[in-house]
Every structure is written in structure tokens, then in C-alpha cells.
N, C-alpha and C positions, 0 to 999 in steps of 0.2 A: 656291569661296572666298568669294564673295559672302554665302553663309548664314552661313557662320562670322566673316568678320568685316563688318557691314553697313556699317561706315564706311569704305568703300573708298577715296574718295578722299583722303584721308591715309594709309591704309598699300597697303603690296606687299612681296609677298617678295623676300626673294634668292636669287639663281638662284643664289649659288655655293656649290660643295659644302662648302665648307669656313663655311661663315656658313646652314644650315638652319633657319631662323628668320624672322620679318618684321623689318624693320627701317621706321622713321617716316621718311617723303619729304616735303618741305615742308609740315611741321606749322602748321595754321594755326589747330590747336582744342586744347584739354588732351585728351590719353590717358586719364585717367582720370574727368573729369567731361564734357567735351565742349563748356567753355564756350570762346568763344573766344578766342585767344591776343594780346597784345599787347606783348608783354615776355620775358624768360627765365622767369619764374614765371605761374603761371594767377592769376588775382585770385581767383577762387572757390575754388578749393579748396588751393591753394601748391603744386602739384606743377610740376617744374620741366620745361623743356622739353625731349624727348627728343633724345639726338644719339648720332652713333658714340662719342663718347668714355665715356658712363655705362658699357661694357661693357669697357674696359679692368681688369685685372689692378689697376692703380694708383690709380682710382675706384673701384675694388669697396672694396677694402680702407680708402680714404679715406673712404666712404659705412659702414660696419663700423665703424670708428673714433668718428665722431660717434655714432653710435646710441647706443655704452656709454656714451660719457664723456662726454656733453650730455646732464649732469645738470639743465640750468637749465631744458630744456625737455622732458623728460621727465614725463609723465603721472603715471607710478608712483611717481618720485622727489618731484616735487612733490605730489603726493597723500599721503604718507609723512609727510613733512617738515612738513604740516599737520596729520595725523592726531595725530603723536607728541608736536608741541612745540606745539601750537595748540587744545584740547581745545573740539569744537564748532565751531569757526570754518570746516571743512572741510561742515560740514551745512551752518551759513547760506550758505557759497559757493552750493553746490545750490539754497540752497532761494530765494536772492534770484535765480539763472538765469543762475551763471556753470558753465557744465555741459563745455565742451569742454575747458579748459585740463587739466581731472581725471580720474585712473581712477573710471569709473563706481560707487556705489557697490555694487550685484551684485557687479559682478567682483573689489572689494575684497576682500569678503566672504568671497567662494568659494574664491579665493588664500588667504587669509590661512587660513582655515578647513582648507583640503585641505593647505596644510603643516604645520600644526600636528599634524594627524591621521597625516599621514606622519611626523613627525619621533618624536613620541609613540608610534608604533606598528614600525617598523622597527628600532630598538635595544633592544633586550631588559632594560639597566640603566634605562633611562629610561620603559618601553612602560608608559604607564597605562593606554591601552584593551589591556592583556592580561592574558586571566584570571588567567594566574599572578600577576601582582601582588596579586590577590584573596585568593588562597592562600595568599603568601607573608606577606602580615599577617596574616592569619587561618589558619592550617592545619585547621583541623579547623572550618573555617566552612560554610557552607548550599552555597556555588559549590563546594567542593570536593566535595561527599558528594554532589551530582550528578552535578559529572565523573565520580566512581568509579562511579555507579549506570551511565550510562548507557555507560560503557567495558564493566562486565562484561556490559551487555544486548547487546551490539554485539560481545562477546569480544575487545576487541583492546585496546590500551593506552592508559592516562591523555593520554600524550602527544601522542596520535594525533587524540584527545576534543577535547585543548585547541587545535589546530592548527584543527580544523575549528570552533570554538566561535568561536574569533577572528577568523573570513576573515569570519563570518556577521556576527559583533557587529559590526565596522568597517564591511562594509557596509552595515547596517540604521543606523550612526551617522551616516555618509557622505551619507545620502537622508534621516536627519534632519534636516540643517540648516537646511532650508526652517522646521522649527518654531520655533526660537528667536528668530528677528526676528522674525518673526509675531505670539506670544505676548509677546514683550518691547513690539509695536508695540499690541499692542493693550491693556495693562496703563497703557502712555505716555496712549493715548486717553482709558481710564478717568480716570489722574489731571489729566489737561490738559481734560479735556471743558469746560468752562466756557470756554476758550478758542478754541473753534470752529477748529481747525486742522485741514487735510487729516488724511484716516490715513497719505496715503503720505508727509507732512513725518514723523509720528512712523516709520514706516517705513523711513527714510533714517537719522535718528539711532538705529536703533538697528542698524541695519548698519555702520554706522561705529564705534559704542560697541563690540560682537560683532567687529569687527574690531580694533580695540586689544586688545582680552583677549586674543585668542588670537596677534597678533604681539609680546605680552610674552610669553607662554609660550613661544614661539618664540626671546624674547633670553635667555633664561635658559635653556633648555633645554641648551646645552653644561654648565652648573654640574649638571643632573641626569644626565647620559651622565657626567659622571666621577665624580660621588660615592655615584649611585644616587638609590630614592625611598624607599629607607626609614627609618624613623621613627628620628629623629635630632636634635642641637642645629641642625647646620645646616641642614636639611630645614626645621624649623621655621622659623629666622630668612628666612631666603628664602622661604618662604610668608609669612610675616608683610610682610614687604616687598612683594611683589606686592599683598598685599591690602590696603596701605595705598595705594601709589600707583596702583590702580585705582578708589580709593572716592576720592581726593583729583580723581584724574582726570575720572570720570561727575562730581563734585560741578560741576567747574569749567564740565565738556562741558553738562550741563544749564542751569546758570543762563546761559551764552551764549545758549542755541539758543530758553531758555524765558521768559527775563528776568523772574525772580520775584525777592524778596527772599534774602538767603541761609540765613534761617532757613524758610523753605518748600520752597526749593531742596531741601537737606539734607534735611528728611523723605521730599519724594519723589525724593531721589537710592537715599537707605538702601532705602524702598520698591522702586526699581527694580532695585537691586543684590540684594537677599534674594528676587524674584522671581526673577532669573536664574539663582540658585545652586539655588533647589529645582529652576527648569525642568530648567537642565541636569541634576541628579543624580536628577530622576525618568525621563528620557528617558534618560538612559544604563544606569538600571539594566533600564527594559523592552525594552531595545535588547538585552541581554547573557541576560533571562528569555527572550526571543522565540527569542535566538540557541540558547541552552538546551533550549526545547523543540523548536523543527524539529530541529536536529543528536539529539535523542532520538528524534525518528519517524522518523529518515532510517535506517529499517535493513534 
């Protein structure tokens, strides 16, 4: 037991059948950092100090309780809450070195990223990364006349085509994402270079920017599951609305982060914005060509 747990002198098991488990005997260090104890709480790290009662039925559930609804001190919540009503202010946090209070911005990113891909992709009214939607605006467009080519090379059905086109495309989108900050970070370099800023400051701000976009698509996506995505008054009006208050948004989120004038702001906010629109929609379409051609050789 010694190998397994090397701080022996604070723990020992219990012998009884009924508790098969180690339980903490006069705790004099934190359990989880090992600094030492002077209080009910560790100074170093807040973790509180172990006792029989943490294991009770009525502490679990009291411990449960806080987690969801202490929203005040909550990472995610609070990272949100600056994200959405505070445009920018959530990068200078980072980048001035207030780092702990926040969800990381990676794992912003990725979150926000991978629900949007799911929510996009698993309801069929709403699925823009699915090729039918390609189809269904265009019926007799270039994605269709490949489906049908490579369903009759393959002999089986259109359906079957599109099934297998989409597991690929989604995936090749999914292991995209690393390019859009990157390219969005390095675009930021270009027009800030005169300002001698890290790359990873422009690299932060645009994980953050890349994460707004895509958790507004996310609040609006219930109005596309029930009315659909097809070309319409309202389709429109709600694209027009997102893309004004995402260009209002990057406008605000830039001149914090960059502190220019607001007429410089503005040029290189539109610049950043019309980068991101080509990025995204040239990487989605080789993502959906690539899907295209393997699911053609795959016979």
C-alpha cells in the first residue's frame, strides 16, 4: 500500500467491510496539493479539509447543489457573462494575467465549437453541414451530380452516398478548427504588426471572437429546428440580425482589446470579419470536396 499511496502518514484504510475505501486519519497536509493544513480550508489550493461527513448522502447532494447554482463563482458562467455582454474585455482579462477566475480560452473555443457542430448537424431541419441541404437549394447542383455518380459506381443508393459523405465531412470539419484561429490570428498580426503584440495575445482574441459566432448560432438555432433553413423572409431577417450584431460585436471587441481610433477600428474590424467568412466557407467546402472524393475511392 505504501507504493500506491506514498503519503502514508495521513491515510490508512478501513478494515470494515462495509467502508472498502481509505478514509483521512488526522489530516495535517491538503489531500490534494500536500500543503500544509492550518484551518478547515488549504491556503494554497481551497480544498477543504477531509472528514467522515463529505461522504454522507446529505453532503453529496449539498456539494451537487452548489456546483449548478453558484453561478457567481463559476468559470464557465462567468466567462459567458463577459464573453456575450462585455465584447473584448474577457481577452484584456487574459492578457493583463487575470487567468484563473476564467474558462480557459481553448476550451472556450472547443465547447462552443463542438456544440455548434452538433446541434447543426444532428437535426435534419436545421443540419447545414449536411449535404442535403446542398441539394435541396440547388437540386441539380455539382454536390448532387456527384452523389448520383459515385452511388451508381458503388451500386447502392443516393441515401447511403449522403450518410457516408457526412460522417466524413463533419469529421474533416471537427479537426478543422485548429485553422480558423490560427488564420484569423495571424491576419490580426498582419494588421496590428506595427504594434509589436505577442501572436498568442492575437491568438486569444480570436478564440474568443470564434467563440461568440458560433454560441450565437447556437441561441438562434432553436428559430432554425422549427422553421427550417430554407430561403425565406424570415431566414433572411435572422441572418441579417446575426450579422449585424456580430459586426457591431468584433467592432466593439477590437477597439477594447486594440485601442485604435474608431474609424481604424472599423476598417480593420470589416477586414477581420470578411477574412473569416472566406476562411470559413473555403474550409468547409474542401472539407465536404475531400469528403467527396475518399467516400468515391472507398469502393
Amino acid at each position: 500500500t505504501s507504493s500506491l499511496f506514498p503519503n502514508t502518514r495521513t491515510r490508512r484504510f478501513c478494515t470494515s467491510r462495509l467502508s472498502p475505501f481509505w478514509l483521512p486519519s488526522d489530516v495535517d497536509r491538503c489531500v490534494s496539493c500536500e500543503a500544509p493544513l492550518s484551518g478547515t480550508y488549504c491556503a494554497q489550493c481551497g480544498e477543504r479539509r477531509p472528514d467522515r461527513s463529505h461522504l454522507t448522502i446529505s453532503s453529496f447532494l449539498h456539494r451537487t447543489f452548489e456546483e449548478i447554482a453558484d453561478f457567481e463563482h463559476s468559470k464557465l458562467i462567468r466567462s459567458l457573462r463577459l464573453l456575450f455582454f462585455r465584447p473584448g474585455y474577457l481577452t484584456t482579462e487574459f492578457l493583463r494575467g487575470a487567468v484563473k477566475p476564467y474558462l480557459g480560452p481553448v476550451k472556450l473555443y472547443v465547447m462552443a465549437f463542438a456544440l455548434s457542430l452538433f446541434l447543426y448537424t444532428v437535426y435534419r431541419p436545421a443540419a447545414i453541414y449536411d449535404v442535403r441541404s446542398s441539394i435541396t437549394l440547388a437540386p441539380r447542383g455539382s454536390w448532387h451530380k456527384q452523389i448520383a455518380t459515385i452511388a451508381h459506381q458503388r451500386n447502392t443508393t443516393e441515401e447511403q452516398m449522403i450518410f457516408e459523405v457526412n460522417a466524413r465531412w463533419q469529421k474533416y470539419l471537427y479537426f478543422s478548427e485548429i485553422v480558423y484561429p490560427l488564420v484569423l490570428a495571424t491576419g490580426l498580426a498582419a494588421l496590428y504588426l506595427r504594434r509589436r503584440r505577442y501572436y498568442v495575445e492575437h491568438l486569444i482574441f480570436s478564440l474568443h471572437i470564434l467563440a461568440f459566432t458560433y454560441l450565437m448560432g447556437v441561441l438562434f438555432w432553436p428559430i432554425y429546428a422549427i422553421f427550417g433553413l430554407g430561403v425565406s423572409a424570415l431566414f433572411t431577417i435572422i441572418s441579417a440580425v446575426i450579422l449585424i450584431v456580430s459586426l457591431a460585436y468584433i467592432l466593439v471587441a477590437v477597439r477594447r482589446v486594440y485601442e485604435q481610433s474608431w474609424a481604424v477600428t472599423a476598417m480593420k474590424a470589416l477586414a477581420v470579419c470578411a477574412l473569416y467568412v472566406v476562411v470559413k466557407s473555403v474550409v468547409a467546402i474542401i472539407c465536404l470536396t475531400l469528403a467527396l472524393w475518399v467516400t468515391g475511392r472507398t469502393l
